[in-house]
C-alpha positions, 0 to 999 in steps of 0.5 A: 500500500502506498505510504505518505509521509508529512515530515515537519520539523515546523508542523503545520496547524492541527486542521491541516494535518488532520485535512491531509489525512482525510485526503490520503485516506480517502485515496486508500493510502497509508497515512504517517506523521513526523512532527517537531522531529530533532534529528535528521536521523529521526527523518530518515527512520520515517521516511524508510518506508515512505512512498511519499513525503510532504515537507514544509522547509524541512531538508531533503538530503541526498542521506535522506533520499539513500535512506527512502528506497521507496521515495517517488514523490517529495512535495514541498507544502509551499513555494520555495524548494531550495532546501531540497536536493533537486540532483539528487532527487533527479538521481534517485528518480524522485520526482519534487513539487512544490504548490506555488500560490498556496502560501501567497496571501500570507506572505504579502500580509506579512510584507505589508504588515512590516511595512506598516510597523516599521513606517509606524516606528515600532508601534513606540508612540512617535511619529511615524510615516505612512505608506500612501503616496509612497513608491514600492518595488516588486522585485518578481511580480509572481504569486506573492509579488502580485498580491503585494502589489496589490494590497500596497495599491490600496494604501495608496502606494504607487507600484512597479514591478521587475519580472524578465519572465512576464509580459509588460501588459500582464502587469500593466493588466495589475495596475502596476507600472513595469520597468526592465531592469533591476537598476531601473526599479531600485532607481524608481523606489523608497521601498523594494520587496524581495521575491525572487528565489534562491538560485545561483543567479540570485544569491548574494544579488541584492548589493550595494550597488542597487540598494544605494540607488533606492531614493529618499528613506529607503527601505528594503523588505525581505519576504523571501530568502536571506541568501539573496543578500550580500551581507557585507554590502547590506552593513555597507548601505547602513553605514553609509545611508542614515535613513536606509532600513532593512525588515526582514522575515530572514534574520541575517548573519550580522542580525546581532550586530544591526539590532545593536547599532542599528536598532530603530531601523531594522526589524527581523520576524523571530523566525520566518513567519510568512506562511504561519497562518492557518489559511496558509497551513491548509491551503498548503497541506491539502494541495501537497495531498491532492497533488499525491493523489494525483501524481499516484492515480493519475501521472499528474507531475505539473508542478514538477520542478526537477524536470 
């Protein structure tokens, strides 16, 4: 019988897992559960005998894989997957999904929400800013960067968006104005917000060189992947800019240092935050079931990312 495995060291709400259950059960698969799990020994003696495995941002190993004989299907509950070994995944003939979209209005609540606290002052009871009549920056206009756009439209922010991969008329279509460099939307914007994956193009890609050309009180937000910023260059723009600020929902390297030299313009969520709502916990963990079934009953692999 086929065994499906939700492995999460962060676990998802009660509601979903007992969702996910019904799913698999329904299908006539075997239903197992590892959560809060604190070695990855823990991991690979579940996922023995595993048909298939749901992870949130739980690491996927090619140790993980040797061990999971039986593994033909990781589906990552959300969108990031680069805690999951794609090559090796690709050796062990395991095909890895992931269900972008799910997580999408959790995120873009959370990016407004630290907008707002940090244009407030922390909430300290001085006078803040607001965010109405200010520019904002969706750096990838996809699932999430769309829905910040357009939460920000309704406080009244002027918005642009960067995104090689889209059309300009699919982000006019959002209200949204587009530009066609990173430069030219840095050059554009107060406040930038990250949405562009971890790749190999990607890390270490936010620098100096494009922070420093944000105008007026810049402020960069990071709902996305703390890799794709160069930490020397990010201490650098605070340095020398006394206006810039950074709000994160990836706490960086030099988080201890910021907070303590640079306490009233940075903020960093206690551990990342944007998909811990139960909308996105549900939404999440039932599509990472359907997909199962589907891959199982019906070759469904659309949301493949190791072709």
């Amino acid at each position: 019988m086929t065994t499906v495995l939700v492995a999460t060291e962060k676990p998802f709400d009660p509601q979903a897992v007992d969702g996910i259950r019904a799913i698999v059960e329904e299908a006539g698969f075997t239903f197992d559960l590892l959560e809060k799990y604190t070695d990855p020994a823990q991991l690979m003696a579940a996922a023995a005998q595993a048909d298939a495995l749901i992870v949130r941002s739980d690491k996927v190993t090619a140790a993980l894989l040797d061990a999971a004989p039986n593994l033909k299907i990781v589906v990552r509950a959300g969108a990031g997957y680069d805690t999951i070994d794609l090559a090796a995944c690709t050796a062990h003939s395991v095909v890895v999904e992931n269900t972008p979209g799910q997580n999408a209005d959790a995120v873009a609540e959370l990016a407004i929400a630290m907008m707002l606290y940090q244009a407030r002052g922390h909430f300290d009871g001085g006078t803040g800013t607001e965010l109405k009549g200010k520019t904002l920056g969706i750096h990838a206009f996809g699932n999430v960067g769309s829905r910040v756009a357009h939460l920000a439209k309704g406080f009244g922010m002027t918005v642009y968006a960067f995104d090689p991969f889209l059309a300009d008329d699919t982000i006019e279509a959002a209200g949204v104005i587009p530009v066609h460099s990173v430069e030219e939307l840095y050059s554009a914007c107060q406040y930038v917000s990250l949405h562009i994956p971890a790749t190999p193009r990607t890390i270490g890609s936010i620098n100096y060189g494009l922070l420093s050309r944000m105008p007026g009180k810049p402020v960069l937000v990071n709902t996305a992947r703390g890799e794709v910023i160069d930490e020397t260059d990010l201490l650098k723009m605070f340095a020398e800019n006394p206006f810039f600020q950074y709000i994160s929902d990836i706490a960086p390297g030099c988080k201890a240092q910021l907070i303590e030299t640079y306490p009233d313009r940075c903020f960093f969520t206690p551990k990342k935050m944007g998909a811990q709502t139960l909308e996105a916990n549900v939404n999440a963990g039932l599509a990472a079931a359907e997909q199962i079934v589907q891959f199982f009953t019906a070759g469904d692999t659309r949301f493949q990312v190791n072709r």
